[in-house]
Backbone of each chain as ProteinMPNN parsed JSONL, in Angstrom:
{"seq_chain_A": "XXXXXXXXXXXXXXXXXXXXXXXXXXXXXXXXXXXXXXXXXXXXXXXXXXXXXXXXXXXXXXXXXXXXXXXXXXXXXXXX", "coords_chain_A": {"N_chain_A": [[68.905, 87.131, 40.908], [67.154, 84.97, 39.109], [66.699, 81.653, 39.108], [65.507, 79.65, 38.075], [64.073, 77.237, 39.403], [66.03, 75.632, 38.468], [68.547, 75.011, 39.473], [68.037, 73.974, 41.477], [68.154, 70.843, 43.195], [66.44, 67.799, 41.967], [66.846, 64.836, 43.85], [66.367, 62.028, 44.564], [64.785, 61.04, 47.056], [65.061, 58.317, 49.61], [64.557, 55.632, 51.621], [66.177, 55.358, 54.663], [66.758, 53.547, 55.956], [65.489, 51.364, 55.248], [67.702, 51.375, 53.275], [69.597, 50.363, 55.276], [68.646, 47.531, 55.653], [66.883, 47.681, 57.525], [64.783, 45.897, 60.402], [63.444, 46.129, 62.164], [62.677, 49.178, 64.528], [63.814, 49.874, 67.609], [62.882, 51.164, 70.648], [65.349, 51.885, 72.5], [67.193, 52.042, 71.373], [68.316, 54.898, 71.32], [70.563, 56.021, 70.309], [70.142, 56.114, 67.777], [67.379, 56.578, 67.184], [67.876, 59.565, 67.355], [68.315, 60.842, 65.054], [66.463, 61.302, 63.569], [64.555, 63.069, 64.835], [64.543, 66.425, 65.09], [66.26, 69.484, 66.358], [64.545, 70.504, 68.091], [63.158, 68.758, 68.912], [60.882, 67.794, 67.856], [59.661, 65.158, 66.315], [60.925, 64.231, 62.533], [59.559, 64.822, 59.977], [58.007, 62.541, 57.454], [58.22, 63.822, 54.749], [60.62, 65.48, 54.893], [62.364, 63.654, 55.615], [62.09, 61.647, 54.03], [61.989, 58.761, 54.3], [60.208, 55.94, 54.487], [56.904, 54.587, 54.547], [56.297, 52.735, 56.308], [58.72, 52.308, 57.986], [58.368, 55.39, 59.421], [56.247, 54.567, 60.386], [57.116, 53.08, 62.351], [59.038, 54.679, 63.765], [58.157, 56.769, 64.913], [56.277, 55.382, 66.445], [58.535, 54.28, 68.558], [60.194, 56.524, 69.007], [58.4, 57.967, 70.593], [57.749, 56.35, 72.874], [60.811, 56.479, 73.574], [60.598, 58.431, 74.544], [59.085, 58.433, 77.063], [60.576, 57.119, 78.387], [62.723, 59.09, 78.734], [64.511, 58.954, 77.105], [64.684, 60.285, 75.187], [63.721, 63.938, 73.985], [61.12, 65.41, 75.071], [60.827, 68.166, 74.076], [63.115, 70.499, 73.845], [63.67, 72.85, 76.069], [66.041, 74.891, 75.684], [65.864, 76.795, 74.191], [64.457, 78.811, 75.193]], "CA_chain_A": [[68.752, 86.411, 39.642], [66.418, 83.636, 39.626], [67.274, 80.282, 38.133], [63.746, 79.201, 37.659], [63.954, 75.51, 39.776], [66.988, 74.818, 38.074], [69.399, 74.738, 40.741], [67.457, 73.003, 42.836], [68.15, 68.953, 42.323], [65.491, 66.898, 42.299], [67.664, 63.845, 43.923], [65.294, 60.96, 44.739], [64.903, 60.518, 48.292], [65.302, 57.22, 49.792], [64.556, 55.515, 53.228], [68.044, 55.226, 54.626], [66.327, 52.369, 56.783], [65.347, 50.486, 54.014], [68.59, 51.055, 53.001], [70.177, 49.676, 56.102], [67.686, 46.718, 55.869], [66.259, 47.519, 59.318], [63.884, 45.587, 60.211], [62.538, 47.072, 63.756], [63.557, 50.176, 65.333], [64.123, 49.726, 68.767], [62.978, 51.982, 71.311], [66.003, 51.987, 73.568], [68.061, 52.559, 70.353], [68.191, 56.735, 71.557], [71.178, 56.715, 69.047], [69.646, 55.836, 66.114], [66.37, 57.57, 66.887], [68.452, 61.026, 67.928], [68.573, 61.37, 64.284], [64.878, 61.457, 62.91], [64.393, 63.965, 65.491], [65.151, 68.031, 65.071], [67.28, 69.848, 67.892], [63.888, 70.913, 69.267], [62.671, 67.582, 69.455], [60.005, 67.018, 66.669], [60.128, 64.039, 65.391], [61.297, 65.015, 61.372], [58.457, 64.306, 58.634], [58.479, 61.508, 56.248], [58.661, 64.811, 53.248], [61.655, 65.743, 54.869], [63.961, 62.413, 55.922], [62.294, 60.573, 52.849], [61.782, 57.502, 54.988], [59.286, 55.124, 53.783], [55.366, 54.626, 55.751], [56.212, 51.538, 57.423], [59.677, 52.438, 58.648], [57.819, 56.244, 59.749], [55.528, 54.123, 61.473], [57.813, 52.343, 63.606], [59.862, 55.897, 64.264], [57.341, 57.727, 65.518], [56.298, 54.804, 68.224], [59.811, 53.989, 68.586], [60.437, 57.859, 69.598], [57.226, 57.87, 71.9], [58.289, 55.303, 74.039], [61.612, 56.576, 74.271], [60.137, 59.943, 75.344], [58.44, 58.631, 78.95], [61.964, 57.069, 79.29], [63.477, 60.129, 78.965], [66.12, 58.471, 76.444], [65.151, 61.263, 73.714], [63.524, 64.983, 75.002], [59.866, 65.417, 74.273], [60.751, 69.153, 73.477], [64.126, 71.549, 74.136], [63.716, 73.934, 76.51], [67.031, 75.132, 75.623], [65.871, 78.449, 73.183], [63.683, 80.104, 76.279]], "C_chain_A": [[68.058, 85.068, 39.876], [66.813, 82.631, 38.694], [66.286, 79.128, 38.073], [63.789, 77.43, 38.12], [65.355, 75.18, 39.044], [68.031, 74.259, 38.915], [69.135, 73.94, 41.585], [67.176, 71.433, 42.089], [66.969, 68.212, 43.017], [65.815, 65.459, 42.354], [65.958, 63.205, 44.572], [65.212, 60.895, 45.993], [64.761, 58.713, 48.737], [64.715, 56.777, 51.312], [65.786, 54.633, 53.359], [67.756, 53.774, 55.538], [66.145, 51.261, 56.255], [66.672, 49.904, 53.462], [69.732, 49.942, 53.332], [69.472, 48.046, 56.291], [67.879, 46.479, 57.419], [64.7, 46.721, 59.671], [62.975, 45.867, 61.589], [63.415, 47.694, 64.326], [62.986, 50.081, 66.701], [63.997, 51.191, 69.799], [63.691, 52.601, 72.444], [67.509, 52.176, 72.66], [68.179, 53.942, 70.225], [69.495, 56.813, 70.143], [70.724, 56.859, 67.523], [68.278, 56.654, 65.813], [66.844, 59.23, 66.525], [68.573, 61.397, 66.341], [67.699, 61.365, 63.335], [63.856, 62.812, 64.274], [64.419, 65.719, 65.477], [65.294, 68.1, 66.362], [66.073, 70.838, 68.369], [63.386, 69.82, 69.726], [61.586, 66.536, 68.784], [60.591, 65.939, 66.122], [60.233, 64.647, 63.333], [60.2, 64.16, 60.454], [58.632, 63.485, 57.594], [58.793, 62.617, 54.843], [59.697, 64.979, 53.463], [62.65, 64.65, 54.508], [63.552, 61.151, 54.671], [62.158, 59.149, 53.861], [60.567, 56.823, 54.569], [58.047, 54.979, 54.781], [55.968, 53.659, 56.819], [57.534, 51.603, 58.036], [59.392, 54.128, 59.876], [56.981, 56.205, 60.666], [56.452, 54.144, 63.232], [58.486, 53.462, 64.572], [59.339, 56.593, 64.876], [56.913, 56.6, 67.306], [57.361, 54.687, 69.039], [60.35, 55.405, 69.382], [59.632, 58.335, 70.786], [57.688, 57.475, 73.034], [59.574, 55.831, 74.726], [61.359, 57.987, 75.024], [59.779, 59.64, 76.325], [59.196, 57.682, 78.726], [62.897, 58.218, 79.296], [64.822, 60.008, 78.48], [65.805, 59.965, 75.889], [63.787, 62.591, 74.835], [61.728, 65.268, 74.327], [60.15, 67.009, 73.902], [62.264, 69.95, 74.344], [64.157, 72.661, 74.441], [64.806, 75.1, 77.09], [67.099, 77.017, 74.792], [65.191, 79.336, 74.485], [64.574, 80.785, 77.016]], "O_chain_A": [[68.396, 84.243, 40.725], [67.227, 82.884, 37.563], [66.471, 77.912, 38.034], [63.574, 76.531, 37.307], [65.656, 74.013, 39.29], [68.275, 73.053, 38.964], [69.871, 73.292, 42.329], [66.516, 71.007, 41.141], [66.676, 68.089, 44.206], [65.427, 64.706, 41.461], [64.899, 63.758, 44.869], [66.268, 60.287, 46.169], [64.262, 57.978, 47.885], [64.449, 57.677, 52.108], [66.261, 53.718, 52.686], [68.698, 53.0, 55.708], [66.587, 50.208, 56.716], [66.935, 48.726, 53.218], [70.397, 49.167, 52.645], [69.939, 47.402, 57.231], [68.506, 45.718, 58.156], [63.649, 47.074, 59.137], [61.76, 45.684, 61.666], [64.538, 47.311, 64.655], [61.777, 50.201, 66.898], [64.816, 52.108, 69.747], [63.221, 53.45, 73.201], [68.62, 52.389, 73.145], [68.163, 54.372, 69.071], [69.337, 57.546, 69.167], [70.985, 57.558, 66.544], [67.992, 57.214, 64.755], [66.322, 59.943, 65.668], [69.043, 62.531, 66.26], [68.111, 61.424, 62.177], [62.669, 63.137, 64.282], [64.082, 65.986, 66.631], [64.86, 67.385, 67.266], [66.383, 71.872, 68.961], [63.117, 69.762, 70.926], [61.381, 65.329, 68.913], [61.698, 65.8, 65.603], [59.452, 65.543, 63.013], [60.173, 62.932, 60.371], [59.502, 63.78, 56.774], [59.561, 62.223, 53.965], [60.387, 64.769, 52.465], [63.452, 64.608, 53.575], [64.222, 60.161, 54.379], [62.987, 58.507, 53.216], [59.76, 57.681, 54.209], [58.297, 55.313, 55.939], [56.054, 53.906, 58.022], [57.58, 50.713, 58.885], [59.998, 54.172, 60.947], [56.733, 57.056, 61.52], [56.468, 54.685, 64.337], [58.543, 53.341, 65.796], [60.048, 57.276, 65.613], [57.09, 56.817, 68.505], [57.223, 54.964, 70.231], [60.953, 55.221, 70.44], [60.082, 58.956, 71.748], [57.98, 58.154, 74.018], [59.718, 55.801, 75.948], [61.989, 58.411, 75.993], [60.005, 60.57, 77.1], [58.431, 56.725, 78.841], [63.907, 58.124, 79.993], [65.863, 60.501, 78.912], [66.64, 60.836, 76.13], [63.212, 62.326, 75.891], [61.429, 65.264, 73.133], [59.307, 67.21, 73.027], [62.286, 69.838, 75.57], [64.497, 73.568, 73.682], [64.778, 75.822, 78.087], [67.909, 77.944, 74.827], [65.502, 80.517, 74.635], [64.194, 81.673, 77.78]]}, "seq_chain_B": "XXXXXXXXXXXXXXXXXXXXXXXXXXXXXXXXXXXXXXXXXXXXXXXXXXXXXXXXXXXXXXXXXXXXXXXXXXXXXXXXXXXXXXXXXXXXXXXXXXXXXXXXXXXXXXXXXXXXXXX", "coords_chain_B": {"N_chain_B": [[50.258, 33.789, 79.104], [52.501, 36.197, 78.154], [55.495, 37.747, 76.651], [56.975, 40.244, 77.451], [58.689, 43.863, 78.29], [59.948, 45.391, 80.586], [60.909, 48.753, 81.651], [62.591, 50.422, 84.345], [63.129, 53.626, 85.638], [65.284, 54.45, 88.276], [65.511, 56.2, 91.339], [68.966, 58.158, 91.492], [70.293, 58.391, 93.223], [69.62, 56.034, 95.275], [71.719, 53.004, 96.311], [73.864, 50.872, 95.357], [73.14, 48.021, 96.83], [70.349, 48.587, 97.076], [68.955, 48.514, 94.667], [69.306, 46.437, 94.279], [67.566, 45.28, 96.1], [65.167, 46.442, 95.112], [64.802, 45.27, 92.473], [64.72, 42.697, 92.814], [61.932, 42.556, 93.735], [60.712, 43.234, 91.867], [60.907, 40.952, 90.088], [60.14, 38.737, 92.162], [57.629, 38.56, 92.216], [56.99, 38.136, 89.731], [57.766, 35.555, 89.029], [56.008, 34.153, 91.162], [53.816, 34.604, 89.842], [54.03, 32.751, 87.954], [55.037, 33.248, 86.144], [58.521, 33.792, 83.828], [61.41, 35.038, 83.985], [63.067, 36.347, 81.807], [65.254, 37.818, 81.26], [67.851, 39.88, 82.76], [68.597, 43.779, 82.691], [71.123, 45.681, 83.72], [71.101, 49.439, 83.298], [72.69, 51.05, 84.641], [73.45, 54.07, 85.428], [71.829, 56.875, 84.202], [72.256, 59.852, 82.008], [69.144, 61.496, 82.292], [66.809, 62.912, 79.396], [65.603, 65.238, 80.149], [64.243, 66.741, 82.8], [62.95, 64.847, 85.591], [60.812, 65.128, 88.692], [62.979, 66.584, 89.827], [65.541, 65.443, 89.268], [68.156, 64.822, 86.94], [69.959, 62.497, 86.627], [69.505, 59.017, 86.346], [68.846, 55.655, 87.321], [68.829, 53.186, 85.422], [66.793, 50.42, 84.996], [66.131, 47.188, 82.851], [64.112, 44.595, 82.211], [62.788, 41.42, 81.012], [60.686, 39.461, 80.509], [58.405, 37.055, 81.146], [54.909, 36.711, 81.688], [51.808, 36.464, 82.813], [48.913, 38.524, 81.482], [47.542, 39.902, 83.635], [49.003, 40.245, 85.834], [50.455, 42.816, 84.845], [48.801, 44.691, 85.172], [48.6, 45.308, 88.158], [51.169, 45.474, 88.678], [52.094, 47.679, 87.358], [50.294, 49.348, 89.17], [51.855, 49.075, 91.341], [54.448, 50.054, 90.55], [53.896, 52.85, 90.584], [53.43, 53.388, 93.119], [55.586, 53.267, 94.37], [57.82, 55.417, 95.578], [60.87, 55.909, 95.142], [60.798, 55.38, 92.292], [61.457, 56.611, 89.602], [60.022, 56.592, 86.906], [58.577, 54.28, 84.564], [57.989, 52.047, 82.343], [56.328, 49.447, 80.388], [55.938, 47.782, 77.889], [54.784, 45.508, 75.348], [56.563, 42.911, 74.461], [58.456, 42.398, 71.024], [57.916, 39.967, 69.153], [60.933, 37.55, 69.015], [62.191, 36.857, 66.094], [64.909, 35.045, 64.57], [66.643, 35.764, 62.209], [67.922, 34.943, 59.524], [70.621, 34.351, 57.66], [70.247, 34.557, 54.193], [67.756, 32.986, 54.346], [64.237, 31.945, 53.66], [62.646, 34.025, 51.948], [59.887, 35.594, 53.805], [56.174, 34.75, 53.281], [56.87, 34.007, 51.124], [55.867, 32.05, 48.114], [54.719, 29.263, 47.8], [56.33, 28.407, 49.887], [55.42, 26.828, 53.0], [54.088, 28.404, 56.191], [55.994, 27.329, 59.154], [54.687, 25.145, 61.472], [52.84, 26.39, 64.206], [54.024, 26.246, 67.227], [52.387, 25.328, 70.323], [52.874, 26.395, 74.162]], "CA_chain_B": [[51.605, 34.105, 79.256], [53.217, 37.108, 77.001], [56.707, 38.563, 76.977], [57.057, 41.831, 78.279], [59.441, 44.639, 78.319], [59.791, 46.81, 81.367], [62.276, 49.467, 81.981], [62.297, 51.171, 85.42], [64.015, 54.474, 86.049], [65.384, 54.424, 89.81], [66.221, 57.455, 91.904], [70.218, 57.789, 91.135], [70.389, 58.481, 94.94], [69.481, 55.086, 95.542], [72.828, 52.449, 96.573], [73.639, 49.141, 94.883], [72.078, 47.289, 97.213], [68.785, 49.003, 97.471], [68.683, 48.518, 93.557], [69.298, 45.034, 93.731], [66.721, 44.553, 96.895], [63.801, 46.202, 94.694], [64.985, 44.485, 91.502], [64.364, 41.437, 93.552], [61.028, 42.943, 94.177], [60.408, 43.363, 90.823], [61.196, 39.96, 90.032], [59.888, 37.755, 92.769], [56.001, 38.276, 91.825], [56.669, 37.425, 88.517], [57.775, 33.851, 89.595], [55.259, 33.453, 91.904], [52.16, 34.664, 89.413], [53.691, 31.554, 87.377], [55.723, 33.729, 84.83], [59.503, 33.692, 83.991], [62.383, 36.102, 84.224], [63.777, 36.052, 81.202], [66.847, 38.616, 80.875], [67.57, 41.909, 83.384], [70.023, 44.425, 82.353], [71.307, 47.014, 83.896], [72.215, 50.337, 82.653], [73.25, 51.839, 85.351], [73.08, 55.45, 85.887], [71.93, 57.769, 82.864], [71.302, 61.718, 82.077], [67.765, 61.76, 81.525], [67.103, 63.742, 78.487], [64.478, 65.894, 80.916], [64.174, 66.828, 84.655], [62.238, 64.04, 86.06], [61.041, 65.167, 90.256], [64.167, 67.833, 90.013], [66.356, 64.242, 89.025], [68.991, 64.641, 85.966], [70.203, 61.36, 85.95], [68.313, 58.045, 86.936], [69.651, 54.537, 87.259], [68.242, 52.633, 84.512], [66.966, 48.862, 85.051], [65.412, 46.848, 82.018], [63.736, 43.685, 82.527], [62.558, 40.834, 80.296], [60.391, 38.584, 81.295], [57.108, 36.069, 80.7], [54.238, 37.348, 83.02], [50.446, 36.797, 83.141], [48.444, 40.025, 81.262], [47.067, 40.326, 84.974], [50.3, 40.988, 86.381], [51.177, 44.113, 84.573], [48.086, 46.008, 86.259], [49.481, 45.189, 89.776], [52.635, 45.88, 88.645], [51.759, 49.054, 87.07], [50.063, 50.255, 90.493], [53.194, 48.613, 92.603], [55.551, 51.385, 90.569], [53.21, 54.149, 91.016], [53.096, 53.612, 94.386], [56.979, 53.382, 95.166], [58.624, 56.457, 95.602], [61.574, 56.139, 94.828], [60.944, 55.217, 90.785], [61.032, 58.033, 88.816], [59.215, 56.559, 85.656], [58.514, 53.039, 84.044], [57.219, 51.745, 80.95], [56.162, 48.004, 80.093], [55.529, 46.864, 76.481], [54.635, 43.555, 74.876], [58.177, 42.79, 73.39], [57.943, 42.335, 69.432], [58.357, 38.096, 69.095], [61.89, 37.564, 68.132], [62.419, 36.064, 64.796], [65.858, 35.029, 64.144], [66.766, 36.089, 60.95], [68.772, 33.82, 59.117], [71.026, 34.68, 56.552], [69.545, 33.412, 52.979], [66.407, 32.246, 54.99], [63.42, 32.024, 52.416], [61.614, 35.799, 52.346], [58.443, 35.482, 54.386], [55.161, 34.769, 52.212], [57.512, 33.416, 49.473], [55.301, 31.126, 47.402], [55.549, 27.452, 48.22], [57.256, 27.913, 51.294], [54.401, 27.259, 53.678], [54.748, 28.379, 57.435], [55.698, 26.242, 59.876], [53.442, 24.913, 62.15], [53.298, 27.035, 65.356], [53.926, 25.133, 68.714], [52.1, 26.322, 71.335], [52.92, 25.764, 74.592]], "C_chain_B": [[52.075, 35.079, 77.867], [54.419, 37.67, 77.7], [56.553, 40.074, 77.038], [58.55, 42.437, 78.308], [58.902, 45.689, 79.334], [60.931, 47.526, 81.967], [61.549, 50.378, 82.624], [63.529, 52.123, 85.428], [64.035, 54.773, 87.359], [65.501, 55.603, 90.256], [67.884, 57.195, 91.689], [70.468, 57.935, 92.601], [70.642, 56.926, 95.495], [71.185, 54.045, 95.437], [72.472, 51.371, 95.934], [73.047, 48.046, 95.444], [70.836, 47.534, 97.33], [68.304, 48.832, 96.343], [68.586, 46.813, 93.551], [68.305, 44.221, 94.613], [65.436, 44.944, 95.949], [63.942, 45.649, 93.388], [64.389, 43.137, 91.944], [62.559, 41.688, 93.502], [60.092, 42.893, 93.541], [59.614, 41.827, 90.312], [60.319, 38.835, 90.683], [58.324, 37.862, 92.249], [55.775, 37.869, 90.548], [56.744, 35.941, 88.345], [56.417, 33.257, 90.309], [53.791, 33.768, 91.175], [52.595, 33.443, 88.366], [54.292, 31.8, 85.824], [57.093, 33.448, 84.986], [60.189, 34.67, 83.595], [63.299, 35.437, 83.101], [65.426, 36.418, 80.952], [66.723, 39.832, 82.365], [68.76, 42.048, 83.034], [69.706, 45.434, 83.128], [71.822, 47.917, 83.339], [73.039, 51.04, 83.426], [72.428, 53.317, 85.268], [73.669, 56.164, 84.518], [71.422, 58.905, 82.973], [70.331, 61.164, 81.302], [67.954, 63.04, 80.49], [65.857, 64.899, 79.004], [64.577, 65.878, 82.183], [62.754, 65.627, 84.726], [62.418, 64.794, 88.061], [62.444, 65.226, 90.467], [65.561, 66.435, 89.928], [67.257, 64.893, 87.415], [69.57, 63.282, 85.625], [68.918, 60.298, 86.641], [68.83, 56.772, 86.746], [68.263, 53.366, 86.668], [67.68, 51.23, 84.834], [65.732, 48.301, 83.764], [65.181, 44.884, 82.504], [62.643, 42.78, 81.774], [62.144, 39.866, 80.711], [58.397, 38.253, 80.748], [56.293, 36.356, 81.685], [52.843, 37.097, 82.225], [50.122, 37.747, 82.57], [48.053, 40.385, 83.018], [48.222, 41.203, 85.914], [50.314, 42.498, 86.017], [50.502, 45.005, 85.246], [48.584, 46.618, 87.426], [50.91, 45.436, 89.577], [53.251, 47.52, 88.637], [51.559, 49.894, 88.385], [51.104, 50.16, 91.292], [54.109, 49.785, 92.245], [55.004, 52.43, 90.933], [53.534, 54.529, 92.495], [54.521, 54.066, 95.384], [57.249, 54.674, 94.867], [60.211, 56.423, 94.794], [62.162, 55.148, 93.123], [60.374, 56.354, 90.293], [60.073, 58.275, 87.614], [59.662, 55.265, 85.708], [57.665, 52.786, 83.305], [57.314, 50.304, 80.662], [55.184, 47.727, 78.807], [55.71, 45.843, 76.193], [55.901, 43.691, 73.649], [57.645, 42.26, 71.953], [58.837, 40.61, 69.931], [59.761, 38.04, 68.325], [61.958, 36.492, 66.873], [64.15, 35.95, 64.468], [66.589, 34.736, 63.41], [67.959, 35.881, 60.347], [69.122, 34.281, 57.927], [70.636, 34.013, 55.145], [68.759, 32.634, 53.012], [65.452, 32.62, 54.341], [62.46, 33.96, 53.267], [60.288, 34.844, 52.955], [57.259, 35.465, 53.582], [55.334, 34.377, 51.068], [56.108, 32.304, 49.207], [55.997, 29.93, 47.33], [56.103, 27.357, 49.458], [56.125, 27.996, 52.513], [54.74, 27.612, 55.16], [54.444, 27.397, 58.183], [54.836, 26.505, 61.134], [53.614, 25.846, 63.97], [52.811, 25.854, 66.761], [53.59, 25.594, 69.965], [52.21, 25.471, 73.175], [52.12, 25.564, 76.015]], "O_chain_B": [[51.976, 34.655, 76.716], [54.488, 37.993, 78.886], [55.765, 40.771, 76.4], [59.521, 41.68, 78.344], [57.975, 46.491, 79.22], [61.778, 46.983, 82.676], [60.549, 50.994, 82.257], [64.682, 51.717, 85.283], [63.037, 55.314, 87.837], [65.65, 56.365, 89.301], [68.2, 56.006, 91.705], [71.207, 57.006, 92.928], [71.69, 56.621, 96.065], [71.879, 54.351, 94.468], [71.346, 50.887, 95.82], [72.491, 47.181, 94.768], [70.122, 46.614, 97.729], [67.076, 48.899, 96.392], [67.829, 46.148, 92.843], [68.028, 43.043, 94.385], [64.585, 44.062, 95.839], [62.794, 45.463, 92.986], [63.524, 42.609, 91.245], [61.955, 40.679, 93.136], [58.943, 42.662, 93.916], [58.418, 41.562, 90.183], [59.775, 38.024, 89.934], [57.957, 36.78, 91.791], [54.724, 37.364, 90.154], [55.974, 35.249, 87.679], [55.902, 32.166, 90.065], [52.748, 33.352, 91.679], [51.613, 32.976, 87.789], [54.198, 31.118, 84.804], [57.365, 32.894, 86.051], [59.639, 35.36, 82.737], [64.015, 34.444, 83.225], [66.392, 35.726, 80.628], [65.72, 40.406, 82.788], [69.696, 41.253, 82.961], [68.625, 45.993, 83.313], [72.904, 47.718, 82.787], [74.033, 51.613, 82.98], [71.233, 53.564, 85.105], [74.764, 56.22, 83.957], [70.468, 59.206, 83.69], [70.382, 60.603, 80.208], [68.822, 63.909, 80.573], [65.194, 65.395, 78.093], [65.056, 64.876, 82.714], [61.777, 65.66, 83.978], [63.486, 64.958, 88.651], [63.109, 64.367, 91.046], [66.543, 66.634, 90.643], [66.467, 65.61, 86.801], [69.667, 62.937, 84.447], [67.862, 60.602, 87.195], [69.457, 56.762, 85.687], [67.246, 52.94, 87.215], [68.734, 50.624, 85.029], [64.632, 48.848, 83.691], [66.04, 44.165, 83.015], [61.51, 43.259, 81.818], [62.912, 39.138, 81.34], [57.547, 38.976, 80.23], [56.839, 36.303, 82.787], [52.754, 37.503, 81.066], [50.999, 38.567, 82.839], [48.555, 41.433, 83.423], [48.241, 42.318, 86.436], [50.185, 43.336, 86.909], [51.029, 45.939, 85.849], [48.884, 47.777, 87.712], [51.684, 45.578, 90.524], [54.083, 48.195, 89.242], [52.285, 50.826, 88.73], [51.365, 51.128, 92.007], [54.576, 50.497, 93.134], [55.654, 53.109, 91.728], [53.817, 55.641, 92.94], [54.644, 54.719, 96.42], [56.86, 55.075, 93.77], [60.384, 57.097, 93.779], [63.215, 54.573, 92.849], [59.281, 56.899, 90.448], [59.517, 59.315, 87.261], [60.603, 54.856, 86.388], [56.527, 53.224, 83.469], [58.461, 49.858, 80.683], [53.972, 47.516, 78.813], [56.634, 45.141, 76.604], [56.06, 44.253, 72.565], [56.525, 41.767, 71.819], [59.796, 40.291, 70.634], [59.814, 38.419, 67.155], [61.703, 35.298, 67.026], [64.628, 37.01, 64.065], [67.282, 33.725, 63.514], [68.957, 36.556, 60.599], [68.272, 34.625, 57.105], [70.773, 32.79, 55.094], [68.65, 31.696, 52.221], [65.481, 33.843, 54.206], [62.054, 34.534, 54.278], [59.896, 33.732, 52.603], [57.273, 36.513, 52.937], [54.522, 34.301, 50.145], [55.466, 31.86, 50.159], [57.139, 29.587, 47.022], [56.325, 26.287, 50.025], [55.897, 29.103, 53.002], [55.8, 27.092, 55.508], [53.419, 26.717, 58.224], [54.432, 27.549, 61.644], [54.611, 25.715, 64.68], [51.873, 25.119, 67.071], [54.395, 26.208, 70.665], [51.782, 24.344, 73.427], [52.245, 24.518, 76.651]]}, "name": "protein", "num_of_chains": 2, "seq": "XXXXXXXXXXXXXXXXXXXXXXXXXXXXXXXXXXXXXXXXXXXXXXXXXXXXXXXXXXXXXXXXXXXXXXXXXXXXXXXXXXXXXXXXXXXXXXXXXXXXXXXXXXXXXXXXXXXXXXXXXXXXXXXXXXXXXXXXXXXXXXXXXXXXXXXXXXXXXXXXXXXXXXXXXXXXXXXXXXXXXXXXXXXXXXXXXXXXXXX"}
């Protein structure tokens, strides 16, 4: 039975960063990145996590960096 | 002179003193190119989130400090060259601003910036 888009809420997304008034994400902050990430390792898309450009910015270098420290995994070779 | 951020991952093999002789090591050329040692932390010994040269963990050292752009080259080649660092990364630290509760927004109108002091 289809429910023609209805079901599906069109809640506003937000940047939860914004929210937090963050004002630089820290590349040695692995906890805080570990969760703009997916459990293969992609960093997660501003469509998805709703995060704003200039906080998307910072997350993506911010995740880089911690990748050749080997805080966060550049990919999970955990499914092979 | 620019601030710098460099965090070295050690062999975890490596003993407390052998960490604290190339910490030293680290350290002493930045004094003597005329820079200053601002902060070091240690983390100690962490699971890498990756095999690093068949390594799982790696004994962390971060290091904060005022250095010459020249330096970092020679610095750069000095880790390469050691063996027993598994990885290291050195970025130009973001300038701290210390952000004052009910401190006028930045670019506010009328509030002009103050004068920068260079030294």
């Amino acid at each position: 039975m289809a429910r023609d888009g209805e079901s599906r809420s069109f809640r506003r997304k937000f940047c939860k960063l914004c929210l937090d008034k963050v004002e630089r994400i820290d590349y040695k902050d692995d906890r805080r990145l570990a969760r703009f990430i997916t459990d293969r390792g992609k960093i997660v898309p501003r469509r998805i996590s709703g995060t704003c450009a200039r906080h998307q910015a910072q997350i993506t270098e911010a995740v880089k960096r911690a990748r050749i420290l080997a805080l966060l995994p550049f990919t999970s070779d955990q499914y092979r | 002179m620019k601030l710098y951020e460099t965090t070295i991952i050690y062999d975890p093999s490596l003993e407390e003193s052998r960490i604290n002789e190339e910490i030293e090591r680290v350290t002493q050329p930045i004094g003597s190119a005329g820079g200053e040692v601002v902060d070091v932390q240690r983390w100690g010994k962490k699971k890498l989130a990756y095999v690093i040269r068949k390594r799982r963990d790696g004994t962390y050292v971060h290091v904060k400090h005022k250095s010459p752009p020249s330096l970092i080259a020679e610095m750069d080649r000095r880790f390469r060259l050691n063996e027993s660092i598994l990885r290291h990364l050195t970025i130009m630290a973001p300038k701290e601003e210390p952000r004052v509760e009910g401190a006028p927004v930045e670019g506010a109108p009328g509030v002009s910036a103050p004068a920068v002091i260079s030294d």
